[in-house]
mmCIF file of the N, C-alpha and C atoms, coordinates in Angstrom:
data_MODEL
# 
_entry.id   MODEL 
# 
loop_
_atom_site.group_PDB 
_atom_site.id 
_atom_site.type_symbol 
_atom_site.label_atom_id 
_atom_site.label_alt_id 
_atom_site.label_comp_id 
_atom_site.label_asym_id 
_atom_site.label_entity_id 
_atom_site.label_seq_id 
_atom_site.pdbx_PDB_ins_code 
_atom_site.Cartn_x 
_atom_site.Cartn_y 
_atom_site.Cartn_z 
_atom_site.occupancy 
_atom_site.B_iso_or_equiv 
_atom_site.pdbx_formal_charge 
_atom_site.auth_seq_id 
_atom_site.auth_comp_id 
_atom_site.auth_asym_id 
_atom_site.auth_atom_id 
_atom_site.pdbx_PDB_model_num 
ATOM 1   N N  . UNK A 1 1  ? 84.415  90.567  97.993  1.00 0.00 ? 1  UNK A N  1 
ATOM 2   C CA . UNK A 1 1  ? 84.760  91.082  96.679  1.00 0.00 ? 1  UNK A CA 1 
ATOM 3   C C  . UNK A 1 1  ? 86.272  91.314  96.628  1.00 0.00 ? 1  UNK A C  1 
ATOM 4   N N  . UNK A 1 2  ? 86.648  90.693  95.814  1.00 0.00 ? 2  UNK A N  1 
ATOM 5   C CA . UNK A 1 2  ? 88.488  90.634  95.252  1.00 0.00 ? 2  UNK A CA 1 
ATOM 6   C C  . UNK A 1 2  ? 88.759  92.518  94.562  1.00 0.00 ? 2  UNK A C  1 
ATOM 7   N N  . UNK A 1 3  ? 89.489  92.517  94.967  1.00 0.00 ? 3  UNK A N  1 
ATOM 8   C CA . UNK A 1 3  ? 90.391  94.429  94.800  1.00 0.00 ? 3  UNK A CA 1 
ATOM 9   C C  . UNK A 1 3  ? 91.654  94.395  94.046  1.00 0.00 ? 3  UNK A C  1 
ATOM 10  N N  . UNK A 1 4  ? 92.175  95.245  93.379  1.00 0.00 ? 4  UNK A N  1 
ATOM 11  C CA . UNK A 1 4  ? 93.594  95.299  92.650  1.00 0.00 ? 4  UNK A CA 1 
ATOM 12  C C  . UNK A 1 4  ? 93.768  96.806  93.248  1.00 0.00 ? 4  UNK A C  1 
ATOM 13  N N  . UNK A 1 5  ? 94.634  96.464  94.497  1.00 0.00 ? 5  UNK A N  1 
ATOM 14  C CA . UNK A 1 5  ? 95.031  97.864  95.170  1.00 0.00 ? 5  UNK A CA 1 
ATOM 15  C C  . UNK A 1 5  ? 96.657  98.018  95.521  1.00 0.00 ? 5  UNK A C  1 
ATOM 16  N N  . UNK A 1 6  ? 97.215  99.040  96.177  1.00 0.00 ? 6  UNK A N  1 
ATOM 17  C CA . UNK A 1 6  ? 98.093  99.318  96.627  1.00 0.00 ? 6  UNK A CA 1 
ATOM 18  C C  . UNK A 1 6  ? 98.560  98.726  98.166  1.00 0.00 ? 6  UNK A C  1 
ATOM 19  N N  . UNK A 1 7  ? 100.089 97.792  98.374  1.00 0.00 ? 7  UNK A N  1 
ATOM 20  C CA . UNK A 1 7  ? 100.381 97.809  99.214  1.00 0.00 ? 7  UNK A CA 1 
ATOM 21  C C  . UNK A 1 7  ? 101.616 98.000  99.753  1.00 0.00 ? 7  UNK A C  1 
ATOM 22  N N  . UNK A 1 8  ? 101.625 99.086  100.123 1.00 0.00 ? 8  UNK A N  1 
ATOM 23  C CA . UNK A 1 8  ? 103.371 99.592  101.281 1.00 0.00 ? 8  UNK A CA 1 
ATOM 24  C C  . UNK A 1 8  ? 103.867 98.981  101.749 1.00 0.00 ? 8  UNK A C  1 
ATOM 25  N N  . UNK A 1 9  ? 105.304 98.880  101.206 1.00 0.00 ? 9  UNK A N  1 
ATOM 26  C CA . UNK A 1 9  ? 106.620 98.190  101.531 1.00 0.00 ? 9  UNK A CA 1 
ATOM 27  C C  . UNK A 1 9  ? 107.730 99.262  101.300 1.00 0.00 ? 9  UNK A C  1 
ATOM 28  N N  . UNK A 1 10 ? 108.899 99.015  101.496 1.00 0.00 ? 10 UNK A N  1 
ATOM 29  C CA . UNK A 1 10 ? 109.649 99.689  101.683 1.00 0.00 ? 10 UNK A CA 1 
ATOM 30  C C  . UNK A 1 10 ? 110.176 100.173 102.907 1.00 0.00 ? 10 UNK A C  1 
ATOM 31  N N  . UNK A 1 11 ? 111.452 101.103 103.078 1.00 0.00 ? 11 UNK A N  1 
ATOM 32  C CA . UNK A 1 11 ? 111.768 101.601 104.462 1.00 0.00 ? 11 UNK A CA 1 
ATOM 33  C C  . UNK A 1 11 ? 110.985 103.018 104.583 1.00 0.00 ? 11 UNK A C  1 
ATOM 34  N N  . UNK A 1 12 ? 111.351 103.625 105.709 1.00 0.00 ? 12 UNK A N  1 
ATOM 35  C CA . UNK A 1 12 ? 110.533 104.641 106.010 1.00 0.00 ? 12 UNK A CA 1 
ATOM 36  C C  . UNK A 1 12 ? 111.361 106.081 104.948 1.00 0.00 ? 12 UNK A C  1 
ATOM 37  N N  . UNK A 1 13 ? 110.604 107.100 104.676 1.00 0.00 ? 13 UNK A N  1 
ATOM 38  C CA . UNK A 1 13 ? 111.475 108.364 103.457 1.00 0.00 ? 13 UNK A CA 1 
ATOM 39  C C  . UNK A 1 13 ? 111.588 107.585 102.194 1.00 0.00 ? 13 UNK A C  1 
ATOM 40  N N  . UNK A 1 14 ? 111.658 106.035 102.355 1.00 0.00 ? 14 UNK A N  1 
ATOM 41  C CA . UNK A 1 14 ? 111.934 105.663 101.273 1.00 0.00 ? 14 UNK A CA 1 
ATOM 42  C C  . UNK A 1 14 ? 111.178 104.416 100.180 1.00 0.00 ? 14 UNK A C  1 
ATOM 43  N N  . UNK A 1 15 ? 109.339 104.816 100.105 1.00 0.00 ? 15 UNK A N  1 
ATOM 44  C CA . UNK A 1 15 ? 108.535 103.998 99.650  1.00 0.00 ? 15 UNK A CA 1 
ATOM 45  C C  . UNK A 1 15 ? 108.487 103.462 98.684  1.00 0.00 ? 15 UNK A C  1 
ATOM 46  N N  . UNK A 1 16 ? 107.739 102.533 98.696  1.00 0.00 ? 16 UNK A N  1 
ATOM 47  C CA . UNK A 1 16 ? 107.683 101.485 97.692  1.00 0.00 ? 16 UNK A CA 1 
ATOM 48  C C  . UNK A 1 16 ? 106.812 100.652 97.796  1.00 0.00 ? 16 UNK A C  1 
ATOM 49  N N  . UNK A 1 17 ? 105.434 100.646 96.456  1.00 0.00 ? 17 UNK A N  1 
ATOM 50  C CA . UNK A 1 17 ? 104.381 99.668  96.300  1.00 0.00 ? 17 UNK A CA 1 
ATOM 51  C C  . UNK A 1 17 ? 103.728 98.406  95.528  1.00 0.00 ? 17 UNK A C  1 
ATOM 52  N N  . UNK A 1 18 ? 103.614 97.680  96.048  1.00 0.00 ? 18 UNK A N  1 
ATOM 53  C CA . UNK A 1 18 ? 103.015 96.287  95.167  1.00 0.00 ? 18 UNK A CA 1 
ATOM 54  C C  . UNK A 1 18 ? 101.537 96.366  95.021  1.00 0.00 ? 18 UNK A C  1 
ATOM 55  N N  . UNK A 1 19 ? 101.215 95.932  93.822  1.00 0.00 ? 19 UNK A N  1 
ATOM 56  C CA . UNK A 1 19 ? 100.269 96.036  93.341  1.00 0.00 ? 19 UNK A CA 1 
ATOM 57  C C  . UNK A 1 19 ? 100.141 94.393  93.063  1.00 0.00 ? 19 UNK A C  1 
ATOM 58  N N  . UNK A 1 20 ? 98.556  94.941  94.474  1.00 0.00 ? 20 UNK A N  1 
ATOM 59  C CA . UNK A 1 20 ? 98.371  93.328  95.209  1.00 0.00 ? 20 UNK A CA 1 
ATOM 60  C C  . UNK A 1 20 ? 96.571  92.870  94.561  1.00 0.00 ? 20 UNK A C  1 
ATOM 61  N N  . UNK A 1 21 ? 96.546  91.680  94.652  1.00 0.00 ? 21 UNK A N  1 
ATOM 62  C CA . UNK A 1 21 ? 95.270  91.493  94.379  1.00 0.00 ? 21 UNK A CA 1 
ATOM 63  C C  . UNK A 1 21 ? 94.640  90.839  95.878  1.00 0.00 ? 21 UNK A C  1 
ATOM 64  N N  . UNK A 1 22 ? 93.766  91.414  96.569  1.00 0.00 ? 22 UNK A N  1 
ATOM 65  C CA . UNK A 1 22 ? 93.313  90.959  97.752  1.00 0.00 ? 22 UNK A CA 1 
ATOM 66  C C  . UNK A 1 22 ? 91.685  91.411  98.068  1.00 0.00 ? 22 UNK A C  1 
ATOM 67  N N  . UNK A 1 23 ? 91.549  90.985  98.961  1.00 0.00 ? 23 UNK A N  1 
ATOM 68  C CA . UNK A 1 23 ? 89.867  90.608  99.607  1.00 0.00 ? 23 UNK A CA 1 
ATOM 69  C C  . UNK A 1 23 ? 89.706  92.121  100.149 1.00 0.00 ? 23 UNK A C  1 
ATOM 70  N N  . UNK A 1 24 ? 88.869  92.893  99.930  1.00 0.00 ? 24 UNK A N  1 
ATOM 71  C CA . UNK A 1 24 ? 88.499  94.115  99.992  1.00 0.00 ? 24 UNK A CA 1 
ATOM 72  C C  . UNK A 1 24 ? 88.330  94.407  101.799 1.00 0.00 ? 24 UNK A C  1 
ATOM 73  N N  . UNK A 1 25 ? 88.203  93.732  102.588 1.00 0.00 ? 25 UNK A N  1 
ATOM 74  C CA . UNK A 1 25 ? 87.895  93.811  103.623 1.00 0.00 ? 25 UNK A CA 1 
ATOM 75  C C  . UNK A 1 25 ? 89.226  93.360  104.505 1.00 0.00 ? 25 UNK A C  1 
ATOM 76  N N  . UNK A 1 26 ? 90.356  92.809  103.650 1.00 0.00 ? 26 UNK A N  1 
ATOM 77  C CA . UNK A 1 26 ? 91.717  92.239  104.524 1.00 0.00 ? 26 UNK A CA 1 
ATOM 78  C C  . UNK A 1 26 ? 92.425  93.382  104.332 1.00 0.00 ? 26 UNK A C  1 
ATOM 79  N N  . UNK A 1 27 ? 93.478  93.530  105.311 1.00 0.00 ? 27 UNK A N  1 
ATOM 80  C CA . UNK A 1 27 ? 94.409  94.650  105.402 1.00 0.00 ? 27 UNK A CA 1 
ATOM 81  C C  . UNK A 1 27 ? 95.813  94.225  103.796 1.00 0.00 ? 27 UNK A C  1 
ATOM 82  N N  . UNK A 1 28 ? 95.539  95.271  103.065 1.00 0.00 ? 28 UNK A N  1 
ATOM 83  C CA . UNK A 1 28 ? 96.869  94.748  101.545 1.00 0.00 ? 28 UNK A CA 1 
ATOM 84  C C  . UNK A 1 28 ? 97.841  94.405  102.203 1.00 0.00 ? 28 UNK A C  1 
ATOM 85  N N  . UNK A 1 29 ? 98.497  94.802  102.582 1.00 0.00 ? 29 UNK A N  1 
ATOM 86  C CA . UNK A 1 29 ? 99.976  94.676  103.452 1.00 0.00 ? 29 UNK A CA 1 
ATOM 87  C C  . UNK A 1 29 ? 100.291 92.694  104.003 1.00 0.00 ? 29 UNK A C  1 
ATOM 88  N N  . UNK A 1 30 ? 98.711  92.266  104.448 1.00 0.00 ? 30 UNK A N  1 
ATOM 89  C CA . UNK A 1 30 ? 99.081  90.799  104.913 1.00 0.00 ? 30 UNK A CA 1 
ATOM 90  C C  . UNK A 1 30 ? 97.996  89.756  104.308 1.00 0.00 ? 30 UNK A C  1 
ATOM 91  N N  . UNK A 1 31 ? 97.343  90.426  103.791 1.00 0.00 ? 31 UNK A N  1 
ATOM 92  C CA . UNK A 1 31 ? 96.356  89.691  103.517 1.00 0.00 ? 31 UNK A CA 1 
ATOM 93  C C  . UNK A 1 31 ? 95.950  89.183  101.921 1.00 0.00 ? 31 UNK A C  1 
ATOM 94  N N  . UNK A 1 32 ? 97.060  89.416  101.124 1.00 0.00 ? 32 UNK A N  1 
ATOM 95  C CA . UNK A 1 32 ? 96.583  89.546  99.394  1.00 0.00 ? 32 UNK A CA 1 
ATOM 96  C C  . UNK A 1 32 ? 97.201  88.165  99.299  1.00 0.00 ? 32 UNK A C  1 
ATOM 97  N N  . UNK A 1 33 ? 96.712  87.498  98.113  1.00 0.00 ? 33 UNK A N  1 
ATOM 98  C CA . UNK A 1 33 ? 96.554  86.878  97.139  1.00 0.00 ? 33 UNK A CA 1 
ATOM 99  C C  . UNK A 1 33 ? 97.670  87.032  96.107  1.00 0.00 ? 33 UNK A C  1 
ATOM 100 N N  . UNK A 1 34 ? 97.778  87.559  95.519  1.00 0.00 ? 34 UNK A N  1 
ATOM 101 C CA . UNK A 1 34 ? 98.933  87.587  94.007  1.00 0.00 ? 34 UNK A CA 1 
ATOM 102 C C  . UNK A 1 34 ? 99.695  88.917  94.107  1.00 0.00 ? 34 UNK A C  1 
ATOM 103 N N  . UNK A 1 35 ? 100.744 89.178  93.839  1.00 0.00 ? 35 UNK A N  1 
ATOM 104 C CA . UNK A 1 35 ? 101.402 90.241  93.275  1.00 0.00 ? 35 UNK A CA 1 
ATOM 105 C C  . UNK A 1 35 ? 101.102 90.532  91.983  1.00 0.00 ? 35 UNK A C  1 
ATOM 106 N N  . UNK A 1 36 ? 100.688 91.910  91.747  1.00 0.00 ? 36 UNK A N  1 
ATOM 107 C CA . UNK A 1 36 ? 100.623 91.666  90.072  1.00 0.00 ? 36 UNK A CA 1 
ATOM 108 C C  . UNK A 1 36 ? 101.325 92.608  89.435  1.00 0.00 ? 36 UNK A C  1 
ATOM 109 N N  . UNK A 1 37 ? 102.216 93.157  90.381  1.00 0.00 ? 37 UNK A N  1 
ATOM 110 C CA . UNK A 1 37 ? 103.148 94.233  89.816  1.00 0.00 ? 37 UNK A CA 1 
ATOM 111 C C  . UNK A 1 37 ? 103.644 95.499  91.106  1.00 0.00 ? 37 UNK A C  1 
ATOM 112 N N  . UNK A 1 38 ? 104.376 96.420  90.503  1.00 0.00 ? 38 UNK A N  1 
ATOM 113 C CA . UNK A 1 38 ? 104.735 97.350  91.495  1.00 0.00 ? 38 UNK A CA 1 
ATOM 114 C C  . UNK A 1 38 ? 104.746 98.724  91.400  1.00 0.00 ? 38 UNK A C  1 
ATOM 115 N N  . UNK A 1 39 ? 104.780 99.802  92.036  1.00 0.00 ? 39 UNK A N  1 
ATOM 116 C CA . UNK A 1 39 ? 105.087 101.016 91.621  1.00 0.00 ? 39 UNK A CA 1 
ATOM 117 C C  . UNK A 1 39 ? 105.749 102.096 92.660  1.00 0.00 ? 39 UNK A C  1 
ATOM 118 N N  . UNK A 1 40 ? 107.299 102.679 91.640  1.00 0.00 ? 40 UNK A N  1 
ATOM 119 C CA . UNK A 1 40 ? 107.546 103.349 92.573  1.00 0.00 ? 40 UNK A CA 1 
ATOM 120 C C  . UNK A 1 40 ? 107.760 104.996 92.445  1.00 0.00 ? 40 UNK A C  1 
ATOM 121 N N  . UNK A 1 41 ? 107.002 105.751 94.106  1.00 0.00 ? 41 UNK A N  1 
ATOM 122 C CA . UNK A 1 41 ? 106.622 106.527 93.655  1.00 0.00 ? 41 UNK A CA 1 
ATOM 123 C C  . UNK A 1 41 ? 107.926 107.743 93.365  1.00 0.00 ? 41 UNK A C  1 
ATOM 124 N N  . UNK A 1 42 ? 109.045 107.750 94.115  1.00 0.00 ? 42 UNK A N  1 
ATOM 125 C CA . UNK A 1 42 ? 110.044 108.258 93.730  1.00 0.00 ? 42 UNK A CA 1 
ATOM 126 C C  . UNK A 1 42 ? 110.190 108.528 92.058  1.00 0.00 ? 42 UNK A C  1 
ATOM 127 N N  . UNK A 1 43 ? 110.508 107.687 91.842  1.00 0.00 ? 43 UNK A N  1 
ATOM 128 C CA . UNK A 1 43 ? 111.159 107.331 89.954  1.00 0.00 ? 43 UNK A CA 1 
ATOM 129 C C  . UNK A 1 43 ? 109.705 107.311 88.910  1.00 0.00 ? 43 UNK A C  1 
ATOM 130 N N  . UNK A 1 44 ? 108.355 107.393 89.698  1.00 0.00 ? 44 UNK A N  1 
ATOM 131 C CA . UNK A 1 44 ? 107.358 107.602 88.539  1.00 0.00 ? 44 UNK A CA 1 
ATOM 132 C C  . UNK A 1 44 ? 106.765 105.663 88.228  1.00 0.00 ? 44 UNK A C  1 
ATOM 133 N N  . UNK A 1 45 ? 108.258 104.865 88.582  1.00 0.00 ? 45 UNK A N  1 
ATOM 134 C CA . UNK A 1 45 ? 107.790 103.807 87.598  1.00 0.00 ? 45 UNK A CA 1 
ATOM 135 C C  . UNK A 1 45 ? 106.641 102.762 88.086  1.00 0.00 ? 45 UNK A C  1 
ATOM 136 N N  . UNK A 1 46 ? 105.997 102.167 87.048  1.00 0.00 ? 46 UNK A N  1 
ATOM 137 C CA . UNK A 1 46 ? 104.645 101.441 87.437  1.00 0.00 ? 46 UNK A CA 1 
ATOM 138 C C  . UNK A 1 46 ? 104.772 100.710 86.072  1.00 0.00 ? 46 UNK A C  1 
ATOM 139 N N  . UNK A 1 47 ? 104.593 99.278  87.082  1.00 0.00 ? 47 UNK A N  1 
ATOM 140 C CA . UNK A 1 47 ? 105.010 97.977  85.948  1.00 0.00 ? 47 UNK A CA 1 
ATOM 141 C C  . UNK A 1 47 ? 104.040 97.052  86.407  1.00 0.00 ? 47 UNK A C  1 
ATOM 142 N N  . UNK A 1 48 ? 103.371 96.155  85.074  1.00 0.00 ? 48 UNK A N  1 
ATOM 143 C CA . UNK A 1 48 ? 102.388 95.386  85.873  1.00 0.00 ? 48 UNK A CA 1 
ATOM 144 C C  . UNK A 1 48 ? 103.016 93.534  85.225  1.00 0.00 ? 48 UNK A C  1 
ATOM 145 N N  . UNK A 1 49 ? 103.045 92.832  86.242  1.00 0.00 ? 49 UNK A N  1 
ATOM 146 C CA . UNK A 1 49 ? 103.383 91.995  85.548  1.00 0.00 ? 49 UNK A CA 1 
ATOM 147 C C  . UNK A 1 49 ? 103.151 90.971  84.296  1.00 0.00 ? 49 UNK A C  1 
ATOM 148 N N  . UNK A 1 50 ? 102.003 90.814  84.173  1.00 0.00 ? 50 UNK A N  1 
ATOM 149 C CA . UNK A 1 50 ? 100.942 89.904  83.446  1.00 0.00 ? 50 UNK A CA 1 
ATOM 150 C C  . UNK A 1 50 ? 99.527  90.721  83.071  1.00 0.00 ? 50 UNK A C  1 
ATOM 151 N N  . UNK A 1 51 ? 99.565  91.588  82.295  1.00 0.00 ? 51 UNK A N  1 
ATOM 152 C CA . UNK A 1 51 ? 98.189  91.975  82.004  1.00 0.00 ? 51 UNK A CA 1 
ATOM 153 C C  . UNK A 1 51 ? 97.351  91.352  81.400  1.00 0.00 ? 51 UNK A C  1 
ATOM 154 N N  . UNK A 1 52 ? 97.081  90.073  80.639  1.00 0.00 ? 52 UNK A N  1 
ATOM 155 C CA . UNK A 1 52 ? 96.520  89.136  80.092  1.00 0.00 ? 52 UNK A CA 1 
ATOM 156 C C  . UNK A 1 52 ? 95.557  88.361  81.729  1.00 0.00 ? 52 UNK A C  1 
ATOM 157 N N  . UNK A 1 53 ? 96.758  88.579  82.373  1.00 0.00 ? 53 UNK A N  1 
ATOM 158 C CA . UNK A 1 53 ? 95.981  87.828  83.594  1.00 0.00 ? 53 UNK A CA 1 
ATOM 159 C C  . UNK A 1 53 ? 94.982  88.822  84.516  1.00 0.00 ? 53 UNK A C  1 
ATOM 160 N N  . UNK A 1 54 ? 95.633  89.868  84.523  1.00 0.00 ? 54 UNK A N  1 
ATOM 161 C CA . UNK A 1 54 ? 94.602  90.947  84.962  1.00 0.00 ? 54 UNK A CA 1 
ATOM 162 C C  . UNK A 1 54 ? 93.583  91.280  84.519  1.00 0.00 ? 54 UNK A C  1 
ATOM 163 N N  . UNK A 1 55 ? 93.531  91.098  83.252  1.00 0.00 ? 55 UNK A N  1 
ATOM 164 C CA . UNK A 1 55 ? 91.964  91.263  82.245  1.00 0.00 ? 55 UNK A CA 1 
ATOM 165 C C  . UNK A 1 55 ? 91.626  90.313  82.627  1.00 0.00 ? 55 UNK A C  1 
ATOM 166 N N  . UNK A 1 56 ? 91.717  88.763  82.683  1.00 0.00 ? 56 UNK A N  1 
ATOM 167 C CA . UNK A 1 56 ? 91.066  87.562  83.417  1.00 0.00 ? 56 UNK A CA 1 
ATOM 168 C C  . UNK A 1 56 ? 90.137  88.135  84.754  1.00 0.00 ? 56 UNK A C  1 
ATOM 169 N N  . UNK A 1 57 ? 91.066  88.776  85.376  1.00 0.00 ? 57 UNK A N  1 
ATOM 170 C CA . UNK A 1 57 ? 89.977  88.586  86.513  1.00 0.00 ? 57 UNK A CA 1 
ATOM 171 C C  . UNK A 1 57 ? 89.181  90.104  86.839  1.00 0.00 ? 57 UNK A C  1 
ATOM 172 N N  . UNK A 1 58 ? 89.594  90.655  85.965  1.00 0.00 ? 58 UNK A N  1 
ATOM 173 C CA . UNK A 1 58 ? 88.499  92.042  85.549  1.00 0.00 ? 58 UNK A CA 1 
ATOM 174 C C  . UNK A 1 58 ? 86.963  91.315  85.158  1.00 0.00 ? 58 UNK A C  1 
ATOM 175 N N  . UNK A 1 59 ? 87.661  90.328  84.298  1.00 0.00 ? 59 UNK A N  1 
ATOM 176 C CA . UNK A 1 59 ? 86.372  90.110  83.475  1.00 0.00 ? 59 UNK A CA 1 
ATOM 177 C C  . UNK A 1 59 ? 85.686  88.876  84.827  1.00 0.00 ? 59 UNK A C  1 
ATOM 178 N N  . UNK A 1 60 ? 86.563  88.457  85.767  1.00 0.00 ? 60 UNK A N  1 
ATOM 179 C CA . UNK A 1 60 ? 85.137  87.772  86.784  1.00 0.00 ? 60 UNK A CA 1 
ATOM 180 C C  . UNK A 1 60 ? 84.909  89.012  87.673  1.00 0.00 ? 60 UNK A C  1 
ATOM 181 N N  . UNK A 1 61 ? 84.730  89.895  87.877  1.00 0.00 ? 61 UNK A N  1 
ATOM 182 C CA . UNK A 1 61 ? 84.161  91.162  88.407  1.00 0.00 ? 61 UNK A CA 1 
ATOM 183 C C  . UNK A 1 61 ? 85.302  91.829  89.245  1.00 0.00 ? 61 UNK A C  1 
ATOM 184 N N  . UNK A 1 62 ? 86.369  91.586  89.637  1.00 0.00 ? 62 UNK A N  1 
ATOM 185 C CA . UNK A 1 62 ? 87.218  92.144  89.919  1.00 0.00 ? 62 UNK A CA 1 
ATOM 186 C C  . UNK A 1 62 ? 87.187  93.655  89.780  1.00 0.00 ? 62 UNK A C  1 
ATOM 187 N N  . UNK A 1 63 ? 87.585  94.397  90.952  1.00 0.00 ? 63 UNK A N  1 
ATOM 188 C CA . UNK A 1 63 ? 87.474  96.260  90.916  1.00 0.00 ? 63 UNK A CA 1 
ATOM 189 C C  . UNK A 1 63 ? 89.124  96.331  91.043  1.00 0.00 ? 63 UNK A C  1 
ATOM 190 N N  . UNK A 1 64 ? 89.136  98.023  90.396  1.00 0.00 ? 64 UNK A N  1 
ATOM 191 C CA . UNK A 1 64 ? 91.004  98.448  90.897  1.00 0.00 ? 64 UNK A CA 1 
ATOM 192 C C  . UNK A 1 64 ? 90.194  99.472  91.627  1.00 0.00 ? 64 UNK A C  1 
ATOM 193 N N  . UNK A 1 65 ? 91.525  99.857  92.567  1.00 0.00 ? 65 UNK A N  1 
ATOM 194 C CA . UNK A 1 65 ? 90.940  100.708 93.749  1.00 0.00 ? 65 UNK A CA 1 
ATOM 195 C C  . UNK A 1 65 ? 91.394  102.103 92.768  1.00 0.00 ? 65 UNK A C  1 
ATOM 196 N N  . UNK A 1 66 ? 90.884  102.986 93.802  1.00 0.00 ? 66 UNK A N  1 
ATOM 197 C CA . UNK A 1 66 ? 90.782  104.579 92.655  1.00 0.00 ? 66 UNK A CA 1 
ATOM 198 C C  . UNK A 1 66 ? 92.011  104.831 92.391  1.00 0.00 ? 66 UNK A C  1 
ATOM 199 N N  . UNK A 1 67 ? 93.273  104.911 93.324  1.00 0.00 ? 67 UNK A N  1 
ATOM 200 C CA . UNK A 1 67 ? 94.438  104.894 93.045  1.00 0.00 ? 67 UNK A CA 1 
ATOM 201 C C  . UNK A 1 67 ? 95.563  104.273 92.011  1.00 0.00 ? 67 UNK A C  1 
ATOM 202 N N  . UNK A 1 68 ? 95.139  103.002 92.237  1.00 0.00 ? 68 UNK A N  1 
ATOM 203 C CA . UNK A 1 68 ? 95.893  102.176 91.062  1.00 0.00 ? 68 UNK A CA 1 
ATOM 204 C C  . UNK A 1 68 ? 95.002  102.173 89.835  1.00 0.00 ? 68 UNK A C  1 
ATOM 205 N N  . UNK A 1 69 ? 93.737  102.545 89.201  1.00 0.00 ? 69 UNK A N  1 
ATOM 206 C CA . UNK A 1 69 ? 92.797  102.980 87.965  1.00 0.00 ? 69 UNK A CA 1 
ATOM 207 C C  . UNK A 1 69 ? 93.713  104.199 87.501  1.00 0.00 ? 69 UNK A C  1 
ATOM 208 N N  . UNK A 1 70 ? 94.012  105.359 88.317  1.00 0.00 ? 70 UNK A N  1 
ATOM 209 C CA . UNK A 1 70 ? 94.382  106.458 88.155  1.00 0.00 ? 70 UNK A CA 1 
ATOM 210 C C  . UNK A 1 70 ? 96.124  106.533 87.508  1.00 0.00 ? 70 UNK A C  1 
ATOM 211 N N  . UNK A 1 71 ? 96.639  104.970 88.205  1.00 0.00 ? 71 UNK A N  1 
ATOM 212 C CA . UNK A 1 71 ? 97.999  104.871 87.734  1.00 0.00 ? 71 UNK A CA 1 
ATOM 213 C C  . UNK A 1 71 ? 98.172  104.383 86.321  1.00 0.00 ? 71 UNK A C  1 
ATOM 214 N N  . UNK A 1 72 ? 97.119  103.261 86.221  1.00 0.00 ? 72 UNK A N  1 
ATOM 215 C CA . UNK A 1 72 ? 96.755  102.685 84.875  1.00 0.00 ? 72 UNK A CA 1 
ATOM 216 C C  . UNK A 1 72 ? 96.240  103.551 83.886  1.00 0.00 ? 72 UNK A C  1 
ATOM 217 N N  . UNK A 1 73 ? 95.557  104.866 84.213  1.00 0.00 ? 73 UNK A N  1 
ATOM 218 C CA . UNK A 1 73 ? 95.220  105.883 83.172  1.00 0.00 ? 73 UNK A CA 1 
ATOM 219 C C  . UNK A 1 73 ? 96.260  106.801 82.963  1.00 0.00 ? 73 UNK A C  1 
ATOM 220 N N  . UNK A 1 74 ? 97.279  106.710 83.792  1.00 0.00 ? 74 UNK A N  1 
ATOM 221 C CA . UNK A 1 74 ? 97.921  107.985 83.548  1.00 0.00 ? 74 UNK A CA 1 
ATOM 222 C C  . UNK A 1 74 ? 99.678  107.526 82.624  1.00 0.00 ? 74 UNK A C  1 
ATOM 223 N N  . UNK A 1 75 ? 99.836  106.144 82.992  1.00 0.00 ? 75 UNK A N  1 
ATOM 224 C CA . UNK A 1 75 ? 100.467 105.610 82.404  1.00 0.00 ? 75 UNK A CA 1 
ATOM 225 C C  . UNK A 1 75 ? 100.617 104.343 81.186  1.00 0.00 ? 75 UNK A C  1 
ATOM 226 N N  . UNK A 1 76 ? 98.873  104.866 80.338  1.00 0.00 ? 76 UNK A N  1 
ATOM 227 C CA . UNK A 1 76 ? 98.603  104.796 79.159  1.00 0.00 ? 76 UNK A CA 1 
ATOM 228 C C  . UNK A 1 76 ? 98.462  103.217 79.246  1.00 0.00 ? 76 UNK A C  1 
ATOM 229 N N  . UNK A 1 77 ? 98.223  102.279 80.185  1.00 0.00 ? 77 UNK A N  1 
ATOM 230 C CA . UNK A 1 77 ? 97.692  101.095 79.977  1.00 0.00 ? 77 UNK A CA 1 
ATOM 231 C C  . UNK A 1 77 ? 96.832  100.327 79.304  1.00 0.00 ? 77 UNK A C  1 
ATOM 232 N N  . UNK A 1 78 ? 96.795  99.646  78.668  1.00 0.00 ? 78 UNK A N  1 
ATOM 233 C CA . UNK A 1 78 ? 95.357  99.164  77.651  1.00 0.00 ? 78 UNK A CA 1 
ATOM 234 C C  . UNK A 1 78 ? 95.167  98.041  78.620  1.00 0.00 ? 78 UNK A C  1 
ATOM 235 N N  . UNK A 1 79 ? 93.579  97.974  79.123  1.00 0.00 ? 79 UNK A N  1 
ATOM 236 C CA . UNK A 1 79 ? 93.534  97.055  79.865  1.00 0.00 ? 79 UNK A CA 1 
ATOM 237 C C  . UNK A 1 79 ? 91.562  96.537  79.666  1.00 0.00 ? 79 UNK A C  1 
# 
């Protein structure tokens, strides 16, 4: 089953996440599929690149993990 989760990049004190689309069972960090955006947690900001394409694969059963749902609700996404 395909996931729209969080994966850590950045230096250390100083994070930074992509918002990856990957295989629920592969580690995000090496194992994803698409970038579909980023968020950083310093500055608040959370940008998705293509949401037209993200509803695509919502609608073939695609899950967001609780974290990135929670980013998409809180930063008023229509999705």
């Amino acid at each position: 089953m395909l996931k729209i989760r969080l994966s850590r990049a950045g230096k250390r004190n100083s994070p930074f996440f992509r918002v990856v689309l990957t295989e629920h069972t592969k580690a995000a960090k090496h194992g994803y599929k698409e970038v579909l955006g980023f968020y950083n947690p310093i500055s608040k900001e959370f940008k998705l690149k293509d949401v037209a394409k993200i509803k695509t694969y919502i609608g073939n059963g695609v899950q967001f993990s609780p974290r990135v749902q929670k980013l998409i609700k809180i930063n008023d996404i229509k999705i």
